[in-house]
C-alpha positions in Angstrom: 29.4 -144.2 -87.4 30.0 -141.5 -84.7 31.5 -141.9 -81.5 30.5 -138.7 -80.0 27.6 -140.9 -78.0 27.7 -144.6 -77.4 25.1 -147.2 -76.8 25.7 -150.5 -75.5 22.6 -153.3 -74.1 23.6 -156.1 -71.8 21.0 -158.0 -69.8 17.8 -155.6 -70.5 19.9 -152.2 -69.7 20.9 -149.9 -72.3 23.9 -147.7 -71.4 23.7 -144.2 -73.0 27.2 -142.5 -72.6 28.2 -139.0 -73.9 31.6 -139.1 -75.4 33.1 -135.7 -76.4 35.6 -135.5 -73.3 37.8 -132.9 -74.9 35.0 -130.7 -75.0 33.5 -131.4 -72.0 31.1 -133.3 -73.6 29.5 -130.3 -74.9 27.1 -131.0 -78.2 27.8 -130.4 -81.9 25.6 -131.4 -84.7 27.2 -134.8 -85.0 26.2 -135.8 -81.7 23.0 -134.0 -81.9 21.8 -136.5 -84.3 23.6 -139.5 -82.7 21.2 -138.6 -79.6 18.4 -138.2 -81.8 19.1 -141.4 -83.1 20.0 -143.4 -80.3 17.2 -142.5 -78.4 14.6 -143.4 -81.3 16.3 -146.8 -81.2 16.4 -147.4 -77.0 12.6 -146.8 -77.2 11.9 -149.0 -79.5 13.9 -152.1 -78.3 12.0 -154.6 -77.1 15.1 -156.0 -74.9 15.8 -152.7 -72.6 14.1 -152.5 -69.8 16.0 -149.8 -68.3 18.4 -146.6 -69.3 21.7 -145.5 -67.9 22.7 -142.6 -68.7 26.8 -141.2 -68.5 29.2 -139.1 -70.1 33.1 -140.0 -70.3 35.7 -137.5 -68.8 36.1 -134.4 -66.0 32.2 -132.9 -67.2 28.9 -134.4 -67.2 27.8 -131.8 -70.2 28.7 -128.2 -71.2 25.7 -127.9 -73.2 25.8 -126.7 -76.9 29.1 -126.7 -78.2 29.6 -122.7 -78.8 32.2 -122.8 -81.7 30.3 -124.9 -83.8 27.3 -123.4 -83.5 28.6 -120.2 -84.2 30.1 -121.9 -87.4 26.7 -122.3 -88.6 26.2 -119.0 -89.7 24.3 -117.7 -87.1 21.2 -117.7 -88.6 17.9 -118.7 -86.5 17.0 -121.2 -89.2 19.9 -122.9 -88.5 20.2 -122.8 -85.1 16.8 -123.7 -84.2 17.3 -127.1 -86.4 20.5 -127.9 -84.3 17.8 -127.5 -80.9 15.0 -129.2 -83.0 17.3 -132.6 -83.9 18.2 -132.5 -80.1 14.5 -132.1 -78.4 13.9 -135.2 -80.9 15.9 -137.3 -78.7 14.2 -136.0 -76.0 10.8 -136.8 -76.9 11.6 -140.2 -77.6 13.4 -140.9 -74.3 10.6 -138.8 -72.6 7.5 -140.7 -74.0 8.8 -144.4 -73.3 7.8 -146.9 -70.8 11.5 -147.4 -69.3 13.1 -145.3 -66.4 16.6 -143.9 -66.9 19.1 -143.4 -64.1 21.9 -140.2 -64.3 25.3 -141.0 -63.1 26.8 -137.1 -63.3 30.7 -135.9 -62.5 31.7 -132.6 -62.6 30.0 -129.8 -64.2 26.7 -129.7 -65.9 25.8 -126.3 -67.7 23.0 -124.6 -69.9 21.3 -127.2 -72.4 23.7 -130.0 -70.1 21.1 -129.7 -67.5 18.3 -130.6 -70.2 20.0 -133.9 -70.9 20.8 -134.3 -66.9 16.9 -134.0 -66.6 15.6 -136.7 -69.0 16.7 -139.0 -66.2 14.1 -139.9 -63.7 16.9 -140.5 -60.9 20.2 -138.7 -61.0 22.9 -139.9 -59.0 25.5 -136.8 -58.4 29.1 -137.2 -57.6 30.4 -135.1 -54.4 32.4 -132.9 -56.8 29.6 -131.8 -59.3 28.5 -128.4 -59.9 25.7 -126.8 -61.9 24.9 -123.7 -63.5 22.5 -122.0 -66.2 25.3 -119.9 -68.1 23.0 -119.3 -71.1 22.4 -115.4 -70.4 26.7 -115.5 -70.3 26.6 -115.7 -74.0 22.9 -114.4 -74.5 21.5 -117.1 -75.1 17.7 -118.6 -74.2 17.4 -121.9 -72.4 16.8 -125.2 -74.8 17.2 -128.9 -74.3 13.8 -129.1 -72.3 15.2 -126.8 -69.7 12.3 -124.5 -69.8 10.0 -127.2 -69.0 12.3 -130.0 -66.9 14.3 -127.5 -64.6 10.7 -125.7 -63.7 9.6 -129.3 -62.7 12.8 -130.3 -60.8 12.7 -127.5 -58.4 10.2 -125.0 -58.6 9.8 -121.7 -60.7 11.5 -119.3 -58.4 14.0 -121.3 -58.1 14.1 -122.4 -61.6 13.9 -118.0 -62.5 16.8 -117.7 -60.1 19.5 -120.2 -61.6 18.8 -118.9 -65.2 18.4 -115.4 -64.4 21.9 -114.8 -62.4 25.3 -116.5 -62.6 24.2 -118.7 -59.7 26.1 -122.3 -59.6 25.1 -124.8 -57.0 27.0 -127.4 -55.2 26.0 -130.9 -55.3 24.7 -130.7 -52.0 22.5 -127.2 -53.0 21.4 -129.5 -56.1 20.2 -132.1 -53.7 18.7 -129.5 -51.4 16.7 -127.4 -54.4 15.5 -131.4 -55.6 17.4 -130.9 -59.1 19.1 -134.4 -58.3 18.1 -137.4 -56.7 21.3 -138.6 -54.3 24.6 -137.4 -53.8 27.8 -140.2 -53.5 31.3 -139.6 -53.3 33.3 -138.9 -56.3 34.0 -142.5 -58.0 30.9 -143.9 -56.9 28.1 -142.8 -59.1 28.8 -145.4 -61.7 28.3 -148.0 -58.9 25.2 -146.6 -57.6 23.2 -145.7 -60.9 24.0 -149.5 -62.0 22.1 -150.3 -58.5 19.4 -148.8 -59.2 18.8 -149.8 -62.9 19.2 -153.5 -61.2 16.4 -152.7 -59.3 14.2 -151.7 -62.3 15.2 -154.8 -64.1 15.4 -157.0 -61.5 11.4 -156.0 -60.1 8.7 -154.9 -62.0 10.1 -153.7 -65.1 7.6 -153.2 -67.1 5.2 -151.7 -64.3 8.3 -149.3 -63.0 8.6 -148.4 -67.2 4.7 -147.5 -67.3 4.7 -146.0 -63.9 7.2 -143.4 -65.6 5.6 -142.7 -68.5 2.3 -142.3 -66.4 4.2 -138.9 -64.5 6.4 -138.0 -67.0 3.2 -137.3 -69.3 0.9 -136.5 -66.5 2.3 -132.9 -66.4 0.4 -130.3 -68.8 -2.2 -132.7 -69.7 -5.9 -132.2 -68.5 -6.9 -134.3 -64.9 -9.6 -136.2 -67.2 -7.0 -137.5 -69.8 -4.9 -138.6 -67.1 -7.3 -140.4 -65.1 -8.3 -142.5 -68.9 -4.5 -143.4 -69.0 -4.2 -144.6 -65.4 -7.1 -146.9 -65.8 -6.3 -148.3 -69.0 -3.1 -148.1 -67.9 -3.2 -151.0 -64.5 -6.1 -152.8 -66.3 -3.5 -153.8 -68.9 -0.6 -154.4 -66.3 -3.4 -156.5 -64.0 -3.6 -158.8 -67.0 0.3 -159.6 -67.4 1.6 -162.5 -65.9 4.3 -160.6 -63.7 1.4 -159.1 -61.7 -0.1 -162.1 -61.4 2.6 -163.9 -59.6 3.5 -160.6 -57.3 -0.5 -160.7 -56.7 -0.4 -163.9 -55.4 2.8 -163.9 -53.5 1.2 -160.6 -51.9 -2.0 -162.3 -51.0 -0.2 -165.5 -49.8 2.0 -163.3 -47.2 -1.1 -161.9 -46.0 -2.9 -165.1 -45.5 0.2 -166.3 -43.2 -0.3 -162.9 -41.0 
């Protein structure tokens, strides 16, 4: 069993933490397919109601780790498995009905910012920096960053991080819309746990639905969208949690 990514669950919330300090967390084949894997299994458990996602030591992610993708021969095949068994993990995590919090320290580069942007909320520390970096090595963006950091903050803007050597601060991050808050340094463990309380602690399963309603909204025709969102609230109507916030809602307004 790998370490290079942990997952613990406690009380609904399932804690995904990147674990390759030494390498600043960057990601070799081994932790590809712990993501891959992991994230199958978060979206299928029926006890998480919510996602935190860290990473242990002085960088949030690096991206691919270089050296062992260049001791893969180099060859496209090869390569583009590597990126398939990643964006695996990403579809999963992407297509379920559960919101995921960041909590990101220090630098996030190239494919890091595709695993920063699976996160609906992201939660920066004071000190954290991003950057593209793929043209550095000539490289091509992967992780979902052709698609995510487009959506975060725009295409100019998007064109102008990967295109130049271009690093932002975490108050330019918060600025361009690439992450949610800013804290001090120490305190975005703290805060991302807030938030996931929230999620658990209200409307999970409507927050959960809400997400996957946006997150798959985008490149999908207006029509097919529209057929979701109805089925969508007819089925969350029908649950008992909306029942009993229905009536507390309508029994507040009575007393007005």
């Amino acid at each position: 069993m790998t370490d290079s990514i942990l997952l613990t669950v406690e009380n609904g919330l399932a804690r995904i933490t990147l674990n390759r300090p030494e390498r600043l967390n960057a990601i070799n084949a081994e932790a590809a397919q712990a993501w891959r894997d992991i994230a199958a299994e978060v979206a299928e458990r029926s006890d998480v109601g919510a996602v935190l996602l860290d990473a242990v030591g002085p960088a949030f992610c690096a991206g691919g780790d270089v050296a062992e993708m260049s001791a893969m021969g180099g060859s496209m095949n090869s390569i583009g498995d590597f990126a398939d068994i990643i964006h695996e993990g990403h579809r999963s995590l992407s297509a379920m009905p559960k919101p995921i919090v960041a909590a990101v320290n220090g630098a996030v580069a190239g494919g890091g910012l595709g695993f920063m942007l699976v996160a609906d909320y992201i939660v920066a520390a004071t000190s954290a920096k991003f950057v593209s970096k793929y043209a550095d090595i000539g490289l091509t963006p992967d992780c979902g960053v052709s698609t995510l950091l487009p959506e975060a903050v725009g295409m100019r803007r998007a064109l102008q991080l990967t295109l130049t050597s271009r690093s932002l601060t975490a108050d330019e991050a918060l600025d361009w819309g690439l992450v949610s808050e800013v804290v001090a340094d120490g305190e975005t463990d703290d805060r991302a746990r807030e938030i996931a309380a929230g999620w658990l602690s209200g409307a999970t399963a409507a927050f959960g639905e809400a997400r996957r309603l946006l997150r798959g909204g985008v490149g999908r025709d207006y029509t097919t969208a529209l057929d979701d969102e109805a089925r969508t609230i007819g089925a969350a109507f029908e649950t008992a949690d909306a029942q009993a916030r229905i009536g507390a809602f309508l029994a507040r307004s009575a007393r007005r």
